[in-house]
C-alpha positions as CSV (number, residue, x, y, z in Angstrom):
1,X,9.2,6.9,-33.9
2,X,7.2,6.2,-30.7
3,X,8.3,3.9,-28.1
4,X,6.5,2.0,-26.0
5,X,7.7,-0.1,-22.9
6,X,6.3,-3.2,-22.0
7,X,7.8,-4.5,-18.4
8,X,6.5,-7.4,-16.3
9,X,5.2,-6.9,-12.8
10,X,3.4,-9.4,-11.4
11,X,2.7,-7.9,-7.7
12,X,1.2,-4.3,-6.6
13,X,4.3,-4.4,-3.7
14,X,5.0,-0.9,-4.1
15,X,9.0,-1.6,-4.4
16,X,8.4,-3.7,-7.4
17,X,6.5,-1.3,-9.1
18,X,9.0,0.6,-9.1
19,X,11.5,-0.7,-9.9
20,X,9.5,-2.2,-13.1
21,X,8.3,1.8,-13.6
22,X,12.1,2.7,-13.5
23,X,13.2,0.3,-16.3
24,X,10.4,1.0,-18.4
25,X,11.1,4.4,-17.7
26,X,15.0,3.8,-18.7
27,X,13.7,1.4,-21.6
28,X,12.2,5.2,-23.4
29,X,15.4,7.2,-22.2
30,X,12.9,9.4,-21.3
31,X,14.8,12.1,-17.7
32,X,12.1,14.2,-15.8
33,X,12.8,17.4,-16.5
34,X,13.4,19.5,-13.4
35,X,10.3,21.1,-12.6
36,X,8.2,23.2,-10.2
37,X,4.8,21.7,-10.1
38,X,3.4,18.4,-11.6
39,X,0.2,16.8,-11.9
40,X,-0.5,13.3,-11.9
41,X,-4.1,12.4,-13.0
42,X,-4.9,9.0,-12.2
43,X,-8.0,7.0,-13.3
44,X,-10.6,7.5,-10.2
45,X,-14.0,6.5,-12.0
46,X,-16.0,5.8,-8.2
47,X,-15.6,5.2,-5.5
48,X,-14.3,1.5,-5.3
49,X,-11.8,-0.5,-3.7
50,X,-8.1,-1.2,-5.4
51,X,-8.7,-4.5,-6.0
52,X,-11.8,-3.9,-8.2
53,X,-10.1,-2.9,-10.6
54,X,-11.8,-0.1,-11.4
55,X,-9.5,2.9,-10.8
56,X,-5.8,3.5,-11.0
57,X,-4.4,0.8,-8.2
58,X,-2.7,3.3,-5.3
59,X,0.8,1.4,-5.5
60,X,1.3,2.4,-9.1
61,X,0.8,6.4,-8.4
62,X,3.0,5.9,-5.5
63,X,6.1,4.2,-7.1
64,X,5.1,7.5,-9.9
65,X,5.6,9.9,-6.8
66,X,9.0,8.4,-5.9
67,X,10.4,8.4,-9.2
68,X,8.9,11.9,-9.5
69,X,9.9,13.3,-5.9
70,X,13.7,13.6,-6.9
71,X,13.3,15.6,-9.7
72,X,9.5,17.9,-9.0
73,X,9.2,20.2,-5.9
74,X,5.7,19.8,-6.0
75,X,3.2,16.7,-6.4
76,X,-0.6,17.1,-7.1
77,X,-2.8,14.4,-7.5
78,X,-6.0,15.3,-9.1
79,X,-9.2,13.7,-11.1
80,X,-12.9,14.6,-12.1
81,X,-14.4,11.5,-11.2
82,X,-17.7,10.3,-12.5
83,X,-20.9,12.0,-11.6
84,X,-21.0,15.5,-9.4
85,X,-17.9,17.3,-8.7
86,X,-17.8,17.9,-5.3
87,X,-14.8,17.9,-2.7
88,X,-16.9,15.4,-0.7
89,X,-16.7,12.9,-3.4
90,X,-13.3,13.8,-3.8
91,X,-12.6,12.8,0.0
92,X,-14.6,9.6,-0.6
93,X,-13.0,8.4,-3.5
94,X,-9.1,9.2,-1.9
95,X,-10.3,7.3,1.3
96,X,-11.6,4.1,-1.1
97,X,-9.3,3.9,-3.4
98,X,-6.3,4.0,-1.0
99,X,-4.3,7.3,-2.6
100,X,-5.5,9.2,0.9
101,X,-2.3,7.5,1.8
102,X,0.0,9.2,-0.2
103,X,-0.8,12.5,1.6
104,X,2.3,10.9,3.9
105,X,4.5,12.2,1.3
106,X,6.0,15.7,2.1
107,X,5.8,17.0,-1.3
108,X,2.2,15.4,-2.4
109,X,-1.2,16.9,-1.7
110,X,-4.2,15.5,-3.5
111,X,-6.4,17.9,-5.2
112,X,-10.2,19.0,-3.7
113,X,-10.3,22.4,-5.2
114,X,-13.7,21.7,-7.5
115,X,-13.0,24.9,-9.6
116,X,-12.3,25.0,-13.2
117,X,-11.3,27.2,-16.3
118,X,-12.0,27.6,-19.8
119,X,-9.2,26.3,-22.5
120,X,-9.5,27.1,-26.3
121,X,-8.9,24.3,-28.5
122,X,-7.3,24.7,-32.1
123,X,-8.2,23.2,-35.2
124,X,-10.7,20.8,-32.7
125,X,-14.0,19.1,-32.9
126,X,-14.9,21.7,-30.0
127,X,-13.8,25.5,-29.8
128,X,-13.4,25.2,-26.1
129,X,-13.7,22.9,-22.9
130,X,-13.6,23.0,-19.5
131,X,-10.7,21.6,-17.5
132,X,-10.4,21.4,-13.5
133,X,-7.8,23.9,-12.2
134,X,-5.1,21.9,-11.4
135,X,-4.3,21.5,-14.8
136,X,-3.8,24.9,-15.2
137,X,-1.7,25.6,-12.4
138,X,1.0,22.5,-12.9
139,X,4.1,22.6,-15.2
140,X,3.8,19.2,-16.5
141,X,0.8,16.1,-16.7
142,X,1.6,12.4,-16.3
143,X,-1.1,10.1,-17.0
144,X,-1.4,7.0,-15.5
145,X,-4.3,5.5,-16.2
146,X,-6.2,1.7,-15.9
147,X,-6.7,-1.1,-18.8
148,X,-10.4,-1.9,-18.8
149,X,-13.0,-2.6,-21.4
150,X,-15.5,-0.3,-22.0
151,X,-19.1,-0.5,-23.2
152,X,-19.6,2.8,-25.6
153,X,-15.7,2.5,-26.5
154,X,-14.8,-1.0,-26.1
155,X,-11.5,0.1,-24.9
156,X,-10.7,2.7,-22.2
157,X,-7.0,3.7,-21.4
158,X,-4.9,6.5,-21.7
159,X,-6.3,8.8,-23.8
160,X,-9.4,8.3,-22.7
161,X,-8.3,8.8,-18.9
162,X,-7.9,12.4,-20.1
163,X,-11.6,13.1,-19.8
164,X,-11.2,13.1,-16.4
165,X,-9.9,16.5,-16.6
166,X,-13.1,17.9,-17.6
167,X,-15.0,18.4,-14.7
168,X,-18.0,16.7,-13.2
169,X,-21.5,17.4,-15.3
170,X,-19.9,18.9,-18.3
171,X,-18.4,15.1,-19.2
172,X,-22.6,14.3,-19.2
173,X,-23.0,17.6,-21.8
174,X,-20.1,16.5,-23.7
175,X,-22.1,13.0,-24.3
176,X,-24.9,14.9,-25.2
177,X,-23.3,16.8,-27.9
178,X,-21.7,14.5,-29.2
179,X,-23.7,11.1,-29.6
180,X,-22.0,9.5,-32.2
181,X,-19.3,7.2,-30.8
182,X,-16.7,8.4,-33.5
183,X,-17.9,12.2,-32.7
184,X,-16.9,11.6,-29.2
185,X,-13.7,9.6,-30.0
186,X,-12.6,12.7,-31.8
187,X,-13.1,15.4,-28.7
188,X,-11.2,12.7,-27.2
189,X,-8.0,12.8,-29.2
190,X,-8.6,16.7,-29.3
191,X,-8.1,16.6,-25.2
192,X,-4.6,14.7,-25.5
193,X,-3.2,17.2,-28.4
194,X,-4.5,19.9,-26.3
195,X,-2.7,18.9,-22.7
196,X,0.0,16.4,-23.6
197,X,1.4,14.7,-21.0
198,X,5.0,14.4,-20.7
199,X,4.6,10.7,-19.7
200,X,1.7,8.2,-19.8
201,X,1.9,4.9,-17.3
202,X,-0.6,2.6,-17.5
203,X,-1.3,0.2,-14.8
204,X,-2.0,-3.0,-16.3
205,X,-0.5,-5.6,-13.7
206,X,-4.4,-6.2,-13.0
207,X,-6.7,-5.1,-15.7
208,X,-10.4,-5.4,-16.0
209,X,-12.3,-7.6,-18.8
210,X,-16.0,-8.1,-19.8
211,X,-18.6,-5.5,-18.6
212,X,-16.1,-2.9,-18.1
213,X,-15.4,0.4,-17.1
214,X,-17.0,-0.9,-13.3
215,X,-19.1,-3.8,-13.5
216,X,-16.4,-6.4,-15.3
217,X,-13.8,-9.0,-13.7
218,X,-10.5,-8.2,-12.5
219,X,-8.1,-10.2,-15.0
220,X,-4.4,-10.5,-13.8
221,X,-1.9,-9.1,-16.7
222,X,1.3,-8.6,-15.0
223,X,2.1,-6.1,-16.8
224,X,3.2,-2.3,-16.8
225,X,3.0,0.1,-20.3
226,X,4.7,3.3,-20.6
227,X,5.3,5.7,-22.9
228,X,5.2,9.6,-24.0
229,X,3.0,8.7,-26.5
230,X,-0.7,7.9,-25.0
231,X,-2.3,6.7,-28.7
232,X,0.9,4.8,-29.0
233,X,0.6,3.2,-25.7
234,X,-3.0,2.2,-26.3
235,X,-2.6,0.6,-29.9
236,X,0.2,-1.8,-27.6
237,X,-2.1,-1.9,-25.5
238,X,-5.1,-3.3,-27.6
239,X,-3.0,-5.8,-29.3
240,X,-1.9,-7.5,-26.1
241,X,-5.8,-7.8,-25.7
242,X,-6.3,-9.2,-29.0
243,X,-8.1,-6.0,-30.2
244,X,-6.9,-4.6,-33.3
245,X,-7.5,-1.1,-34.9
246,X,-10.8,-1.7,-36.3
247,X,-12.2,-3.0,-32.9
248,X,-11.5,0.1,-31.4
249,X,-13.5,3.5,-32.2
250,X,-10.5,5.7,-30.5
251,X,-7.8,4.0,-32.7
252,X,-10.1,4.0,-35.7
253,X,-10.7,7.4,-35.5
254,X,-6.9,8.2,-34.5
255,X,-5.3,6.4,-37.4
256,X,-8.0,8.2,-40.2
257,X,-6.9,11.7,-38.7
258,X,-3.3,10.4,-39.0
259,X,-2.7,10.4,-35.2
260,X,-1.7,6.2,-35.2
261,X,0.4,4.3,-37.5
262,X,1.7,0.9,-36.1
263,X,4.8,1.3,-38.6
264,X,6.2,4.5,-36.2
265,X,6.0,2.3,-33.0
266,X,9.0,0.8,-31.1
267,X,8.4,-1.5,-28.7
268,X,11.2,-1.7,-26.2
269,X,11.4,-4.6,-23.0
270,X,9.2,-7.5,-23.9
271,X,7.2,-7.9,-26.9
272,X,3.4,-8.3,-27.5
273,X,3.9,-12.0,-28.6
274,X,5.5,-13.1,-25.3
275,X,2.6,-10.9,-22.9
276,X,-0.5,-11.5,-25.3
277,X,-3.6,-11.9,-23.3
278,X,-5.5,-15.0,-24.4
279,X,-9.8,-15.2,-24.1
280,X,-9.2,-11.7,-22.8
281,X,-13.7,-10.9,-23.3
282,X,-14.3,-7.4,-24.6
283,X,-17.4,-5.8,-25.4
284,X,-18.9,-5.4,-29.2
285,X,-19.3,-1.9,-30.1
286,X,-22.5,-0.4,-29.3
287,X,-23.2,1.7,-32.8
288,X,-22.5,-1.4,-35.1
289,X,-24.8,-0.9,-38.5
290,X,-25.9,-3.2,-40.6
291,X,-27.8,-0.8,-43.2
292,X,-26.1,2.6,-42.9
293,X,-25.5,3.1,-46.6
294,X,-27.4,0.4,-47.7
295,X,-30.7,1.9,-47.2
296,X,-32.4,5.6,-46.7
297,X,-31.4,7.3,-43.5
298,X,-35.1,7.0,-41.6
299,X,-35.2,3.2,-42.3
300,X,-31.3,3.0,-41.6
301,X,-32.2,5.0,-38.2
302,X,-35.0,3.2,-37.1
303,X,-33.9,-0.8,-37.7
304,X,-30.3,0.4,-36.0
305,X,-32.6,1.5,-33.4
306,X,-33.9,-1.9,-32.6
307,X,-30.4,-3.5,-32.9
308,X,-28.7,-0.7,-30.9
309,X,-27.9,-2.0,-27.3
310,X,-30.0,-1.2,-24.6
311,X,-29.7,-0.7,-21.0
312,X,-31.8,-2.4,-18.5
313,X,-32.7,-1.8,-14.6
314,X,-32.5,-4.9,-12.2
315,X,-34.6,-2.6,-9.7
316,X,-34.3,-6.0,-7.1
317,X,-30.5,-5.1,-6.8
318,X,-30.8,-0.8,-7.1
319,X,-30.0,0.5,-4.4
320,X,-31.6,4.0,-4.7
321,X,-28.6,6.1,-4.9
322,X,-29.9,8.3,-7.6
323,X,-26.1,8.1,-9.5
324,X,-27.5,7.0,-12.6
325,X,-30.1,9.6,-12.7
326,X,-27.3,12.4,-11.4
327,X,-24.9,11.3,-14.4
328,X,-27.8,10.8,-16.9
329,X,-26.9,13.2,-20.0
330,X,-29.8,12.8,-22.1
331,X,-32.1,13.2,-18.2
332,X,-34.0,10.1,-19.6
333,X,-33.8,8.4,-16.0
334,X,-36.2,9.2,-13.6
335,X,-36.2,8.2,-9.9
336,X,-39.4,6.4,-8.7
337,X,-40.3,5.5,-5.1
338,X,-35.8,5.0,-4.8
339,X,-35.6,3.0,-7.8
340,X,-34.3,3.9,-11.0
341,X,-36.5,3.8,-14.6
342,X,-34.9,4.4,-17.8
343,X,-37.0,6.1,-21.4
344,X,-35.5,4.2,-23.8
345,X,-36.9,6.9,-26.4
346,X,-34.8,9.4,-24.8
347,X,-31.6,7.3,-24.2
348,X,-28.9,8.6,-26.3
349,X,-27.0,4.9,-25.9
350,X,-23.7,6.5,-23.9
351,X,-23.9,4.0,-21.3
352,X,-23.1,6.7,-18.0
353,X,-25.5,4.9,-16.0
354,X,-23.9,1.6,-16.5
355,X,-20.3,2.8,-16.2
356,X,-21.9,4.3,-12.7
357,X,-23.8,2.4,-11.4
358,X,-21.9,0.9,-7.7
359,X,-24.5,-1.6,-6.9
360,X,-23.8,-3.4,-10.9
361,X,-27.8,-3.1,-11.3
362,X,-27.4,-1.8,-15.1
363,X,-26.9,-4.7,-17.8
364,X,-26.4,-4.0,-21.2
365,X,-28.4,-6.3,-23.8
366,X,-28.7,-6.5,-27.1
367,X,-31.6,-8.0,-29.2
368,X,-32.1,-11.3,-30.0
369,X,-32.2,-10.4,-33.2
370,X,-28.8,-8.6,-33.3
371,X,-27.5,-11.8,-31.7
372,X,-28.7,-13.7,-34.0
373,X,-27.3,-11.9,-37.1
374,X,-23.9,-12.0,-35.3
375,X,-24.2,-16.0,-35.2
């Protein structure tokens, strides 16, 4: 049986967190072991400010670090952000999103060693990946990670925050390889068996809706998730959000390779039908068919094709900064007198420019005709 906490906290005041974290925390029965080194790997997409939205709020690791602190010698707090991974954007991203603070803490340091290792995967999708070095050199991983919608997997929490231990360009190659959405859900579910955390917190007292993982709306949730579970925790997760397990390519993908059955979750403080999130807007998925299997695989690719979401460039609000065309996998942006232009015969539909984009100059549309089949 998996358990899941739900607890209500309504403010980011660092002593309500955690207090909120603590009874969750009690809620599971779950004791930090005692330990030499841990790693806590919030979700730093960019470089944005807390109240964004976009990345892991600041109070949340902290109220983590003094729950932690009694029982850890040692605190690191790493992440592979989007994009290049350099210590620079490292020192940017700390400075923005407020966890430069937390370097006040005697036994915290915050990660800008850009090196990485090797790790074999068993029985996986991939027979190896790349992980930044802090993982390798703590005892234990806690996940704390940021509900948001997401445009190539509706959904991003948890197990998806994850990916942010492979390092910098490799995530782009990774996309590459592995273009189909349920391809790429799989690597992702390989990643959690492979490094399992020993607790997953996600910070849901302000979440993000709509255009999501960066360019949606903050929505206030009140609300903090824990568990040792991560697929557990997002399945809760989703159904506070009104998604259920067929919205969602991860839990989709999770429950056919018998990672996710609702029937082995326990869900301990309050309950989905007292926290539900009403009108809570979520993205359609991306690769939705209407012909696969109903007609032959050329016809099938090219009218999918034409229905498939597409990016496009407001070049009156780009702002020249070249991310989209550093983070592009399939390199089918190109930089023209500072403005961005996308091939859309090249685009491999991943959606990295839009999830990078900082001045919100990427929209995703679909056709009118898709729009109109969806009536």
């Amino acid at each position: 049986m998996h358990r899941v906490a739900i607890v209500r906290c309504k403010t980011y005041n660092v002593d309500n967190v955690k207090e909120a974290l603590e009874k969750g925390i009690n809620l599971l029965d779950f004791e930090f072991p005692r330990l030499n080194k841990v790693l806590l790997k919030p979700n730093l997409l960019m470089k944005k400010r807390p109240d964004e939205a976009v990345t892991t709020h600041p109070s949340v690791v902290e109220a983590t670090v003094k729950i932690a602190q009694e029982k850890v010698d040692r605190i690191v707090i790493a992440d592979s952000p989007g994009g290049p991974y350099t210590k620079r954007r490292l020192e940017a991203i700390y400075q923005t999103s407020g966890l430069k603070e937390l370097e006040k803490y005697e036994k915290v340091s915050l990660n800008y060693d850009v090196s990485f290792k090797e790790a074999q995967l068993e029985r996986s999708i991939l027979k190896k990946i790349s992980f930044i070095s802090p993982y390798f050199e703590s005892d234990a991983l806690i996940n704390i990670s940021k509900l948001k919608t997401h445009r190539m997997a509706v959904y991003t929490g948890a197990v998806k925050n994850l990916f942010g231990l492979v390092p910098g360009g490799q995530k782009a190659e990774l996309h590459f390889r592995l273009q189909e959405v349920d391809k790429f859900m799989e690597m992702l579910l390989d990643i959690y068996s492979a490094t399992k955390p020993i607790l997953n917190i996600m910070d849901a007292i302000v979440g993000m809706e709509g255009e999501g993982p960066s360019a949606g709306k903050p929505r206030n949730l009140g609300l903090l998730l824990i568990s040792q579970d991560a697929i557990a925790l997002d399945y809760v997760a989703c159904r506070i959000i009104g998604l259920e397990i067929k919205d969602v390519p991860l839990l989709n993908v999770a429950k056919s390779k018998g990672l996710l059955n609702p029937n082995d979750i326990e869900i301990v403080g309050e309950q989905i039908d007292d926290v539900n999130v009403k009108n809570f807007k979520v993205p359609l998925r991306p690769e939705i068919s209407f012909v696969r299997g109903r007609a032959p695989s050329f016809i099938a690719n090219v009218i999918n094709g034409l229905l498939t979401p597409k990016p496009i460039f407001d070049r009156k609000i780009c702002i020249g900064c070249a991310e989209c065309f550093n983070a592009c996998p399939a390199q089918a942006i190109e930089m023209k007198s500072r403005k961005a232009y996308v091939d859309l015969k090249k685009c491999i539909r991943c959606y990295c420019c839009h999830e990078l984009c900082p001045a919100k100059a990427i929209m995703i549309k679909r056709s009118f005709l898709f729009e109109k089949i969806l009536k």
